[in-house]
C-alpha positions in Angstrom: -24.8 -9.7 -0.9 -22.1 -10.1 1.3 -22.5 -6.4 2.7 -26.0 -6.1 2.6 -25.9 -3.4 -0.2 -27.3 -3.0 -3.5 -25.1 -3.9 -6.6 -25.8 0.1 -7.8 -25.3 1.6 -4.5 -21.9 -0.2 -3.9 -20.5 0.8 -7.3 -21.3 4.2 -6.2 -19.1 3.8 -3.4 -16.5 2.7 -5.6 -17.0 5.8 -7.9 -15.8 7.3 -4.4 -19.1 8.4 -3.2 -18.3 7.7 0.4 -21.1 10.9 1.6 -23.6 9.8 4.2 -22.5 5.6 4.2 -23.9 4.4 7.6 -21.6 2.9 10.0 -23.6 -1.1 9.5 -22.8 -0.5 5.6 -19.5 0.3 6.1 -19.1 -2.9 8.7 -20.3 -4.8 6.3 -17.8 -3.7 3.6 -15.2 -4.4 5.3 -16.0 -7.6 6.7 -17.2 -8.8 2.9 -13.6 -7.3 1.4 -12.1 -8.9 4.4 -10.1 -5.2 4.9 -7.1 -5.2 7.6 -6.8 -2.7 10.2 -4.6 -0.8 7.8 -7.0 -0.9 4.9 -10.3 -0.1 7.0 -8.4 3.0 8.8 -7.4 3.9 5.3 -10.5 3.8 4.0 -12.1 6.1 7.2 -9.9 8.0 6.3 -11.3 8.3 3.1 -14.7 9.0 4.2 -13.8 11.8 6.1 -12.4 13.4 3.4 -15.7 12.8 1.0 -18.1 14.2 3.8 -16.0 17.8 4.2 -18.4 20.2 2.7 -16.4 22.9 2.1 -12.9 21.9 0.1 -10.1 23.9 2.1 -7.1 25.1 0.0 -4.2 22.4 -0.1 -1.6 23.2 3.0 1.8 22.8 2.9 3.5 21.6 5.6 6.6 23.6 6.8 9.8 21.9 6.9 9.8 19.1 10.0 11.7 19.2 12.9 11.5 17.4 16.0 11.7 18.6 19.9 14.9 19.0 21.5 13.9 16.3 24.0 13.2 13.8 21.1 16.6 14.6 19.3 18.0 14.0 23.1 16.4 10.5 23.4 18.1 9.8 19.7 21.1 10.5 21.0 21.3 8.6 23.9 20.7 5.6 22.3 24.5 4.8 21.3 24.7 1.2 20.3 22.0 1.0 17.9 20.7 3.0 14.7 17.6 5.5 14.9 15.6 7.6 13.2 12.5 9.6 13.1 10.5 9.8 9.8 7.3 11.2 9.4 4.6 10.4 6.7 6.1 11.5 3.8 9.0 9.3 4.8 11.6 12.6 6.0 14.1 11.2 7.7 13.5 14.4 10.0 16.4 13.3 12.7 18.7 10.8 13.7 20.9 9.5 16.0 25.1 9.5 15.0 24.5 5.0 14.0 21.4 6.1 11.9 22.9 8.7 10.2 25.8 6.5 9.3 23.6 3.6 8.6 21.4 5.9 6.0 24.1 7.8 4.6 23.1 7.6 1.3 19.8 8.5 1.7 21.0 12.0 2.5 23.3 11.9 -0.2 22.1 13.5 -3.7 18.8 13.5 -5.2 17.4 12.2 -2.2 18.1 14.5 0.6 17.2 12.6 3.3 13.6 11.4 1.4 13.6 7.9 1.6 11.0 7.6 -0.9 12.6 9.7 -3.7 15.8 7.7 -2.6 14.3 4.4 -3.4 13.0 5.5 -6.8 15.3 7.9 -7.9 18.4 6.7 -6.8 20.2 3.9 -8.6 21.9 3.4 -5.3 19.2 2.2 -3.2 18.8 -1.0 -5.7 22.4 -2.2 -3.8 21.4 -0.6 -0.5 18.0 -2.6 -0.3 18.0 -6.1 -0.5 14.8 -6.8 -1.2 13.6 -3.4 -3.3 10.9 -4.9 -5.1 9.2 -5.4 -1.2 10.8 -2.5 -0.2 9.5 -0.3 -3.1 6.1 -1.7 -2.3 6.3 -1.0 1.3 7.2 2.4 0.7 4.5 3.4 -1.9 1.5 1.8 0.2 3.4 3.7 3.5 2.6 7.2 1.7 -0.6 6.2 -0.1 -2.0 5.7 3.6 -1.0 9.0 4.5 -2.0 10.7 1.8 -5.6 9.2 2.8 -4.9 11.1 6.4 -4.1 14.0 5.0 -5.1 14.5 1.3 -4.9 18.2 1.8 -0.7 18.2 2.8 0.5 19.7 -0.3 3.8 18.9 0.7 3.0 15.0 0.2 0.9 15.4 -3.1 3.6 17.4 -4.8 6.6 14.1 -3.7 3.8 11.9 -5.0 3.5 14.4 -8.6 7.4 14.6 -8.7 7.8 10.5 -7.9 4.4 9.7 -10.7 6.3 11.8 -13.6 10.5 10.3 -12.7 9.2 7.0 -11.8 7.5 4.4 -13.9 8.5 1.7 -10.7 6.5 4.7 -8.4 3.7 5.3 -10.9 2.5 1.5 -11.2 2.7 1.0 -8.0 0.8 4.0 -7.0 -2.0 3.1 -9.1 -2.5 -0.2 -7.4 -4.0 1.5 -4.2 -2.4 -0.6 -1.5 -1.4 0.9 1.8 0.7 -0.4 4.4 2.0 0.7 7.8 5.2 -0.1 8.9 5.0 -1.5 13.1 7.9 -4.3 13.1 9.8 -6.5 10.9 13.2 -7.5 9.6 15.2 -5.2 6.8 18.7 -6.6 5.2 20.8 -3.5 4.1 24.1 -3.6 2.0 26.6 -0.5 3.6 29.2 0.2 1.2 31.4 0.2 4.0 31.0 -2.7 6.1 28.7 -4.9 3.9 24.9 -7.3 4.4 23.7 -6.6 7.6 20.4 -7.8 9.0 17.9 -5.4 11.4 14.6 -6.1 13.4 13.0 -2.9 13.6 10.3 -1.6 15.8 8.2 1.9 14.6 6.9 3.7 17.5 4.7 6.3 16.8 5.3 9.7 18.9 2.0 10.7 20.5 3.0 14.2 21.0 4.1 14.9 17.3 1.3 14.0 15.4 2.6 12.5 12.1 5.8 11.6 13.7 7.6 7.8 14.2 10.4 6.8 15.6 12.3 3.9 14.3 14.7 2.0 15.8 17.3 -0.9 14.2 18.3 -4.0 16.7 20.5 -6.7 15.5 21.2 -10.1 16.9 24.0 -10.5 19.8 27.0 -12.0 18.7 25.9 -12.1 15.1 28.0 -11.1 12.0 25.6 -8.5 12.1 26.4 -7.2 15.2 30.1 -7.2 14.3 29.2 -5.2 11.4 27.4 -2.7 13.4 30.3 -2.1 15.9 32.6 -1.6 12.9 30.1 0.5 11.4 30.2 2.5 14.9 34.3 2.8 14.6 34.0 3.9 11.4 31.8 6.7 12.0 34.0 7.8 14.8 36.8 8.0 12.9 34.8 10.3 10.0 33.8 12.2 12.8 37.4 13.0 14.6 38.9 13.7 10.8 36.2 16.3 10.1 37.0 18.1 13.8 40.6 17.3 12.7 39.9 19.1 9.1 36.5 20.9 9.0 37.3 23.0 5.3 38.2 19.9 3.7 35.1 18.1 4.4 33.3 20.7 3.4 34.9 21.4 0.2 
């Protein structure tokens, strides 16, 4: 009653017969379901993909990279940690603090994946503070994208791989919530200098569609802060031994 449907035709549209709904219906549904910004893009999204016609073969999505001018913007930022992810959660470029700060992620079975990293890496239950949020977060993150883009094979086959290792991913996925990330706060656990405590803003990049850039800002004079500038010496010193030694830190 509330979105001036039928009882049978709105069961169809949750039977995901989305073809043909009129823009008033689709108001109306998500004024009655009371939908966020997130959930009714999401589910546009969704429509879009019910009214193609003709079903193109799934794409996959060659490996990401981002323009030299981005990578020179990441750079410059020195004092605080940065990355640039895109919707399957890459970490497809840093800066030298984000790097550091997100070591682990790049580390093992994770390789730079911060979604296999959360649920197949033991580590990121210290990492994380909060992993049950975070584990959410994540999973409604890519469930929105795959809703952009159900046809990037490179996200369905994460989302497979995650579903079969992951009964924390699979329960999760099945619950159908998406989420996008704009600002917040994240506490992290570095093995090397301890709890520290970010605000984070996600900017999407306009000119590389897909594309966000994250960065991590503590509070002045915090113990947080004084974590990150010992973070920062410690990464300089990795740095000047692997000049210093460059076949021992690769072996």
């Amino acid at each position: 009653m509330l979105a001036g449907v039928s009882v049978d035709y709105y069961n169809k549209l949750e039977r995901g017969n989305l073809s043909g709904v009129s823009e008033p219906v689709l108001v109306g549904i998500v004024a009655a379901l009371r939908l966020t910004d997130v959930e009714e893009r999401h589910l546009r999204d969704l429509m879009r993909s019910a009214e193609t016609t003709v079903r193109p073969q799934r794409r996959r999505v060659e490996k990401p990279t981002v323009r030299v001018t981005v990578q020179r913007v990441l750079d410059s930022m020195t004092d605080i940690p940065a990355i640039v992810k895109n919707g399957r959660l890459d970490m497809v470029a840093t800066n030298p603090l984000g790097r550091a700060l997100f070591s682990r992620v790049f580390e093992g079975v994770a390789a730079g994946n911060y979604a296999k990293f959360i649920f197949l890496d033991p580590a990121s239950r210290e990492f994380l503070i909060d992993w049950e949020g975070g584990a959410n977060d994540t999973v409604a993150v890519l469930r929105a994208a795959a809703g952009r883009d159900p046809l990037d094979r490179s996200l369905s086959d994460l989302v497979g791989e995650l579903s079969t290792r992951s009964d924390d991913f699979r329960v999760r996925w099945a619950a159908h919530n998406v989420h996008q990330h704009s600002h917040g706060n994240k506490q992290l656990m570095h093995t090397i200098v301890g709890v520290m405590s970010f605000d984070y803003e996600s900017l999407p990049l306009p000119a590389d569609e897909g594309f966000t850039l994250v960065v991590y800002s503590v509070e002045p004079r915090s113990a947080s802060a004084d974590a990150l500038q010992l973070l920062g010496s410690w990464m300089q010193t990795q740095d000047a031994a692997s000049r210093a030694n460059p076949l021992t830190t690769e072996a």
